[in-house]
C-alpha positions in Angstrom: 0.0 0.0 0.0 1.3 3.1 -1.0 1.5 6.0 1.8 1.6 10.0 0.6 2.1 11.2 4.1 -1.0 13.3 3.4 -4.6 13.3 5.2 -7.4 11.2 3.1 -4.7 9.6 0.6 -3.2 7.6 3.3 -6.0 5.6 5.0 -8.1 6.3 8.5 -6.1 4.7 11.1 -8.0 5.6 14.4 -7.2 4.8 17.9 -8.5 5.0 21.3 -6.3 6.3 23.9 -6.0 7.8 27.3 -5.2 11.5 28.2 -2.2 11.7 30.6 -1.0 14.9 30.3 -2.2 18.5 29.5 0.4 20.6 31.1 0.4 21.8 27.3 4.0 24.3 26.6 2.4 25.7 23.5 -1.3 26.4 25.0 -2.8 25.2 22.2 -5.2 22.5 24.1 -3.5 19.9 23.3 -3.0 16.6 25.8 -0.7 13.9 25.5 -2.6 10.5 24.9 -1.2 6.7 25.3 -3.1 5.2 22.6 -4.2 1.4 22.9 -2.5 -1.5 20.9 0.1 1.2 20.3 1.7 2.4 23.1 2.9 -0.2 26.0 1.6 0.8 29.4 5.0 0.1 31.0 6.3 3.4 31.9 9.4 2.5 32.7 9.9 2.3 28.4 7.3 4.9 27.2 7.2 7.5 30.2 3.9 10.2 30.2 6.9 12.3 28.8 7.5 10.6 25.6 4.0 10.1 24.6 3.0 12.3 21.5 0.9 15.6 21.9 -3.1 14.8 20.4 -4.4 18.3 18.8 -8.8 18.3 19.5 -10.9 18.5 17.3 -12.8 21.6 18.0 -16.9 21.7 17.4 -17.9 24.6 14.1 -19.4 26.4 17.0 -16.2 27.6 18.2 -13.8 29.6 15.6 -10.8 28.0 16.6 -8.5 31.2 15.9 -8.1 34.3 17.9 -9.3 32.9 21.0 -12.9 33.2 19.8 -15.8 30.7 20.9 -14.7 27.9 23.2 -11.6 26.9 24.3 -10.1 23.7 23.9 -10.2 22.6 27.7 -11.6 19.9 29.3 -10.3 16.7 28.8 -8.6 15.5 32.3 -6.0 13.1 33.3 -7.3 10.3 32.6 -10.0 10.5 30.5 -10.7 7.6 27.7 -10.6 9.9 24.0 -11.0 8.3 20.4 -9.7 9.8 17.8 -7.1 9.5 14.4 -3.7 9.8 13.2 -3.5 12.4 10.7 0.0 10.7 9.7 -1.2 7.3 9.2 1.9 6.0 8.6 4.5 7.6 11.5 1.5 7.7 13.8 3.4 11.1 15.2 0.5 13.5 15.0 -2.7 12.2 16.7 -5.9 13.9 16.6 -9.1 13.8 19.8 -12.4 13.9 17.9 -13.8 13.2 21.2 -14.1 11.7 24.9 -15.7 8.3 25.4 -17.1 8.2 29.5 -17.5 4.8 30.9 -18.0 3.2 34.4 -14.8 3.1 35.8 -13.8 0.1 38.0 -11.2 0.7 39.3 -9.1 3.1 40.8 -6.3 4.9 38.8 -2.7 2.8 39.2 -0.4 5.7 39.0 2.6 3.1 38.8 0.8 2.0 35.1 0.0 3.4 31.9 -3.5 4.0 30.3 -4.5 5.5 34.2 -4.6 9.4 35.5 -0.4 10.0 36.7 -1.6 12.2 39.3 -4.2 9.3 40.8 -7.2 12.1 41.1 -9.5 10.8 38.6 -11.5 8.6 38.7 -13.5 10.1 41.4 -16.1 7.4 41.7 -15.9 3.8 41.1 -18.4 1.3 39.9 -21.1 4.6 38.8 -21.4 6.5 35.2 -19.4 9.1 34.5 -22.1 10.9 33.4 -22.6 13.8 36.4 -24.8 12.7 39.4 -27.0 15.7 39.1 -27.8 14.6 35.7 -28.3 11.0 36.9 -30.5 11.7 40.1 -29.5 8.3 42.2 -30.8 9.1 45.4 -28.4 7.0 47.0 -25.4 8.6 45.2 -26.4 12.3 45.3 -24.0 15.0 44.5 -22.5 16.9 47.2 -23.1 19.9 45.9 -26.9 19.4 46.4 -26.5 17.7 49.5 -24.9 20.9 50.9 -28.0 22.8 49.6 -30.3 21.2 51.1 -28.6 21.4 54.4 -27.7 24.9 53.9 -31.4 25.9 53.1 -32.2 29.3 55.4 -35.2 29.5 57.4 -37.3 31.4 59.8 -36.6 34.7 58.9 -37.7 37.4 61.2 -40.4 40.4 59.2 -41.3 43.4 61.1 -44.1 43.5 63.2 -47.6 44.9 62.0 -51.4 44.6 62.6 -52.1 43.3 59.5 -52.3 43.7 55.3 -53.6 43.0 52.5 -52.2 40.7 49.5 -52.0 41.6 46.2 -55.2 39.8 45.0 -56.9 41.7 48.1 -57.4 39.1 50.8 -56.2 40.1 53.9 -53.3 39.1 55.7 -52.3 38.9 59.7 -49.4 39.3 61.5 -49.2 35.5 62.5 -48.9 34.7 58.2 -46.1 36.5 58.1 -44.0 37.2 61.2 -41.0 34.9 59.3 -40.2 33.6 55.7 -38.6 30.9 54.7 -35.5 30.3 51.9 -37.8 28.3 49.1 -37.1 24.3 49.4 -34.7 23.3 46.4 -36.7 22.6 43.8 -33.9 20.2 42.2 -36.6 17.2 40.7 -34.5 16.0 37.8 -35.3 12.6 35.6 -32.8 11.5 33.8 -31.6 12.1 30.7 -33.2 15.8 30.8 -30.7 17.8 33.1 -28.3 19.4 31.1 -25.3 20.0 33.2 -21.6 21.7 33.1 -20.0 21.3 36.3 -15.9 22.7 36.1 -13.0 20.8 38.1 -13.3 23.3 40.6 -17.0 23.0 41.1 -18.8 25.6 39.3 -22.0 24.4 38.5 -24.6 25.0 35.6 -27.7 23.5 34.9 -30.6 23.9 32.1 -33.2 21.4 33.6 -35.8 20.4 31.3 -37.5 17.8 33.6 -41.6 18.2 32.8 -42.8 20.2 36.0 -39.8 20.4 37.1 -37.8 22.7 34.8 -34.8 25.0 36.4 -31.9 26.8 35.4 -29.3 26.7 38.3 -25.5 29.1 38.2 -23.5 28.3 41.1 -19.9 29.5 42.1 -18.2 26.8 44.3 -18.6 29.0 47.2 -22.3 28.6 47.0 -22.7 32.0 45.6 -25.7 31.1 43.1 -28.9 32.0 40.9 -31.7 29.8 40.3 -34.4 29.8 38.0 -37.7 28.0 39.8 -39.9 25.9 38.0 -43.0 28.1 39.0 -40.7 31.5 37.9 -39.2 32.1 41.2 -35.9 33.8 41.0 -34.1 32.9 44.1 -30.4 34.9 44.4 -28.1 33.8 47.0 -24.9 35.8 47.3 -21.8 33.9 50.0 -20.0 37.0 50.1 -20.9 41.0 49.9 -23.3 42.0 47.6 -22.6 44.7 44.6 -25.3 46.3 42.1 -23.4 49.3 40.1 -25.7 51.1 37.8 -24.6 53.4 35.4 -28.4 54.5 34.3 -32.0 54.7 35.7 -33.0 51.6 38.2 -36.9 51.1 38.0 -38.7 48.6 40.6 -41.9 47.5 40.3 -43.6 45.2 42.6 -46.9 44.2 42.6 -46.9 42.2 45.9 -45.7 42.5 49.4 -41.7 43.0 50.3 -39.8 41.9 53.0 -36.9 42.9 53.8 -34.4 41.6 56.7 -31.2 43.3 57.7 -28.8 42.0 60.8 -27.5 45.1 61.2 -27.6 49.0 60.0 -28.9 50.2 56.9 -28.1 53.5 55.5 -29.2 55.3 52.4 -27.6 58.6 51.0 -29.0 60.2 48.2 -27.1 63.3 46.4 -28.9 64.1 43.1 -26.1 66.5 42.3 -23.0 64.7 43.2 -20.9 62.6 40.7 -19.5 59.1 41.4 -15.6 59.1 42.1 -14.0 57.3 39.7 -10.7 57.1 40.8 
């Protein structure tokens, strides 16, 4: 068989491999892979250091130049890829056309080849790799939810008053609402419809299309977070300080009651003729 050295006149040869490095010099994305039935897993004669650098395959929804769309960062240590060789015949120049997630195991055998080096992933063993708060096991749920639900505030104090009346005119006593209460997490998801991104640090974003149960949920690992309620609640909780900077008008309108709750002072200064200090 004759070889050109050239991509689609010198056969398909594909591979599946495993990422073990992306400490990548260039910055390009790029991970080094030890691909089955190629590569030995003895380290001792191909260390992670020798192993060829795999471009990925980017999707046409990201531009690939000028740092526009999405970067090429994801894979991790350890993750199982597929992908080609785009010299067929040196088998130098690899290429990730994408990850293939499994049910690991085992745990990784840093001593080996074909595992994660730095022995951090797998996380889980003998469970999907697909993300637990997409898969909803009650008896596997995901920390981050866990520590939600346990962080859920409650019993906060109102001010006192005779009584008022609710926006569709029925009247309300003191005794209704002397406290109010966090909303319970509304997290319901069915698998496969909970569309999740969750980050290696823990960031967290969901687009949860569960029937009567649909959310969209932004969290910083801290907990700092915004979620979108299946009945339209928009629930805001901030770990840290608060800050809203606006550079035009601010217009409130709202057609019910408000509460509001402060631990301690609250001040408000108002100078229509003084200018912010931009300094």
């Amino acid at each position: 068989m004759s070889y050109n050295n050239f991509l689609g006149q010198d056969g398909f040869i594909w591979f599946t491999a495993v990422v073990e490095d992306r400490q990548d010099p260039s910055k390009l994305g790029r991970v080094r892979v030890r691909c089955l039935g190629y590569h030995t897993d003895d380290k001792t004669v191909l260390p992670t250091a020798d192993l060829p650098w795999a471009h990925v395959l980017l999707p046409v929804t990201s531009s690939g130049i000028s740092g526009i769309g999405q970067t090429p960062l994801g894979l991790l240590e350890g993750s199982w890829v597929f992908g080609f060789f785009r010299d067929a015949l040196h088998k130098q120049e690899p290429v990730i056309i994408g990850s293939l997630p499994g049910r690991p195991s085992e745990n990784a055998n840093t001593s080996k080849g074909f595992y994660d080096p730095n022995g951090v992933y797998p996380k889980f063993i003998n469970e999907p790799d697909t993300n637990r708060l997409a898969v909803n096991d009650i008896t596997k749920e995901a920390a981050s939810l866990t520590t939600r639900k346990a962080g859920r505030i409650i019993g906060l104090a109102t001010a006192d008053f005779d009584a008022d009346t609710a926006a569709d005119g029925s009247t309300i006593s003191a005794s209704d609402t002397d406290t109010w209460d966090q909303p319970e997490i509304a997290y319901a998801t069915i698998y496969p419809y909970n569309h999740v991104y969750e980050s290696e640090s823990g960031h967290i974003l969901e687009f949860d299309d569960t029937t009567a149960a649909e959310r969209i949920y932004l969290a910083h690992k801290t907990g700092t977070s915004t979620e979108y309620n299946p009945n339209g609640d928009l629930i805001n909780i901030v770990k840290g300080t608060s800050y809203t900077l606006t550079s035009a008008d601010n217009k409130v309108n709202i057609s019910g009651l408000s509460d509001i709750t402060i631990g301690g002072r609250h001040k408000i200064y108002i100078n229509a003729e003084g200018q912010p200090n931009n300094s």
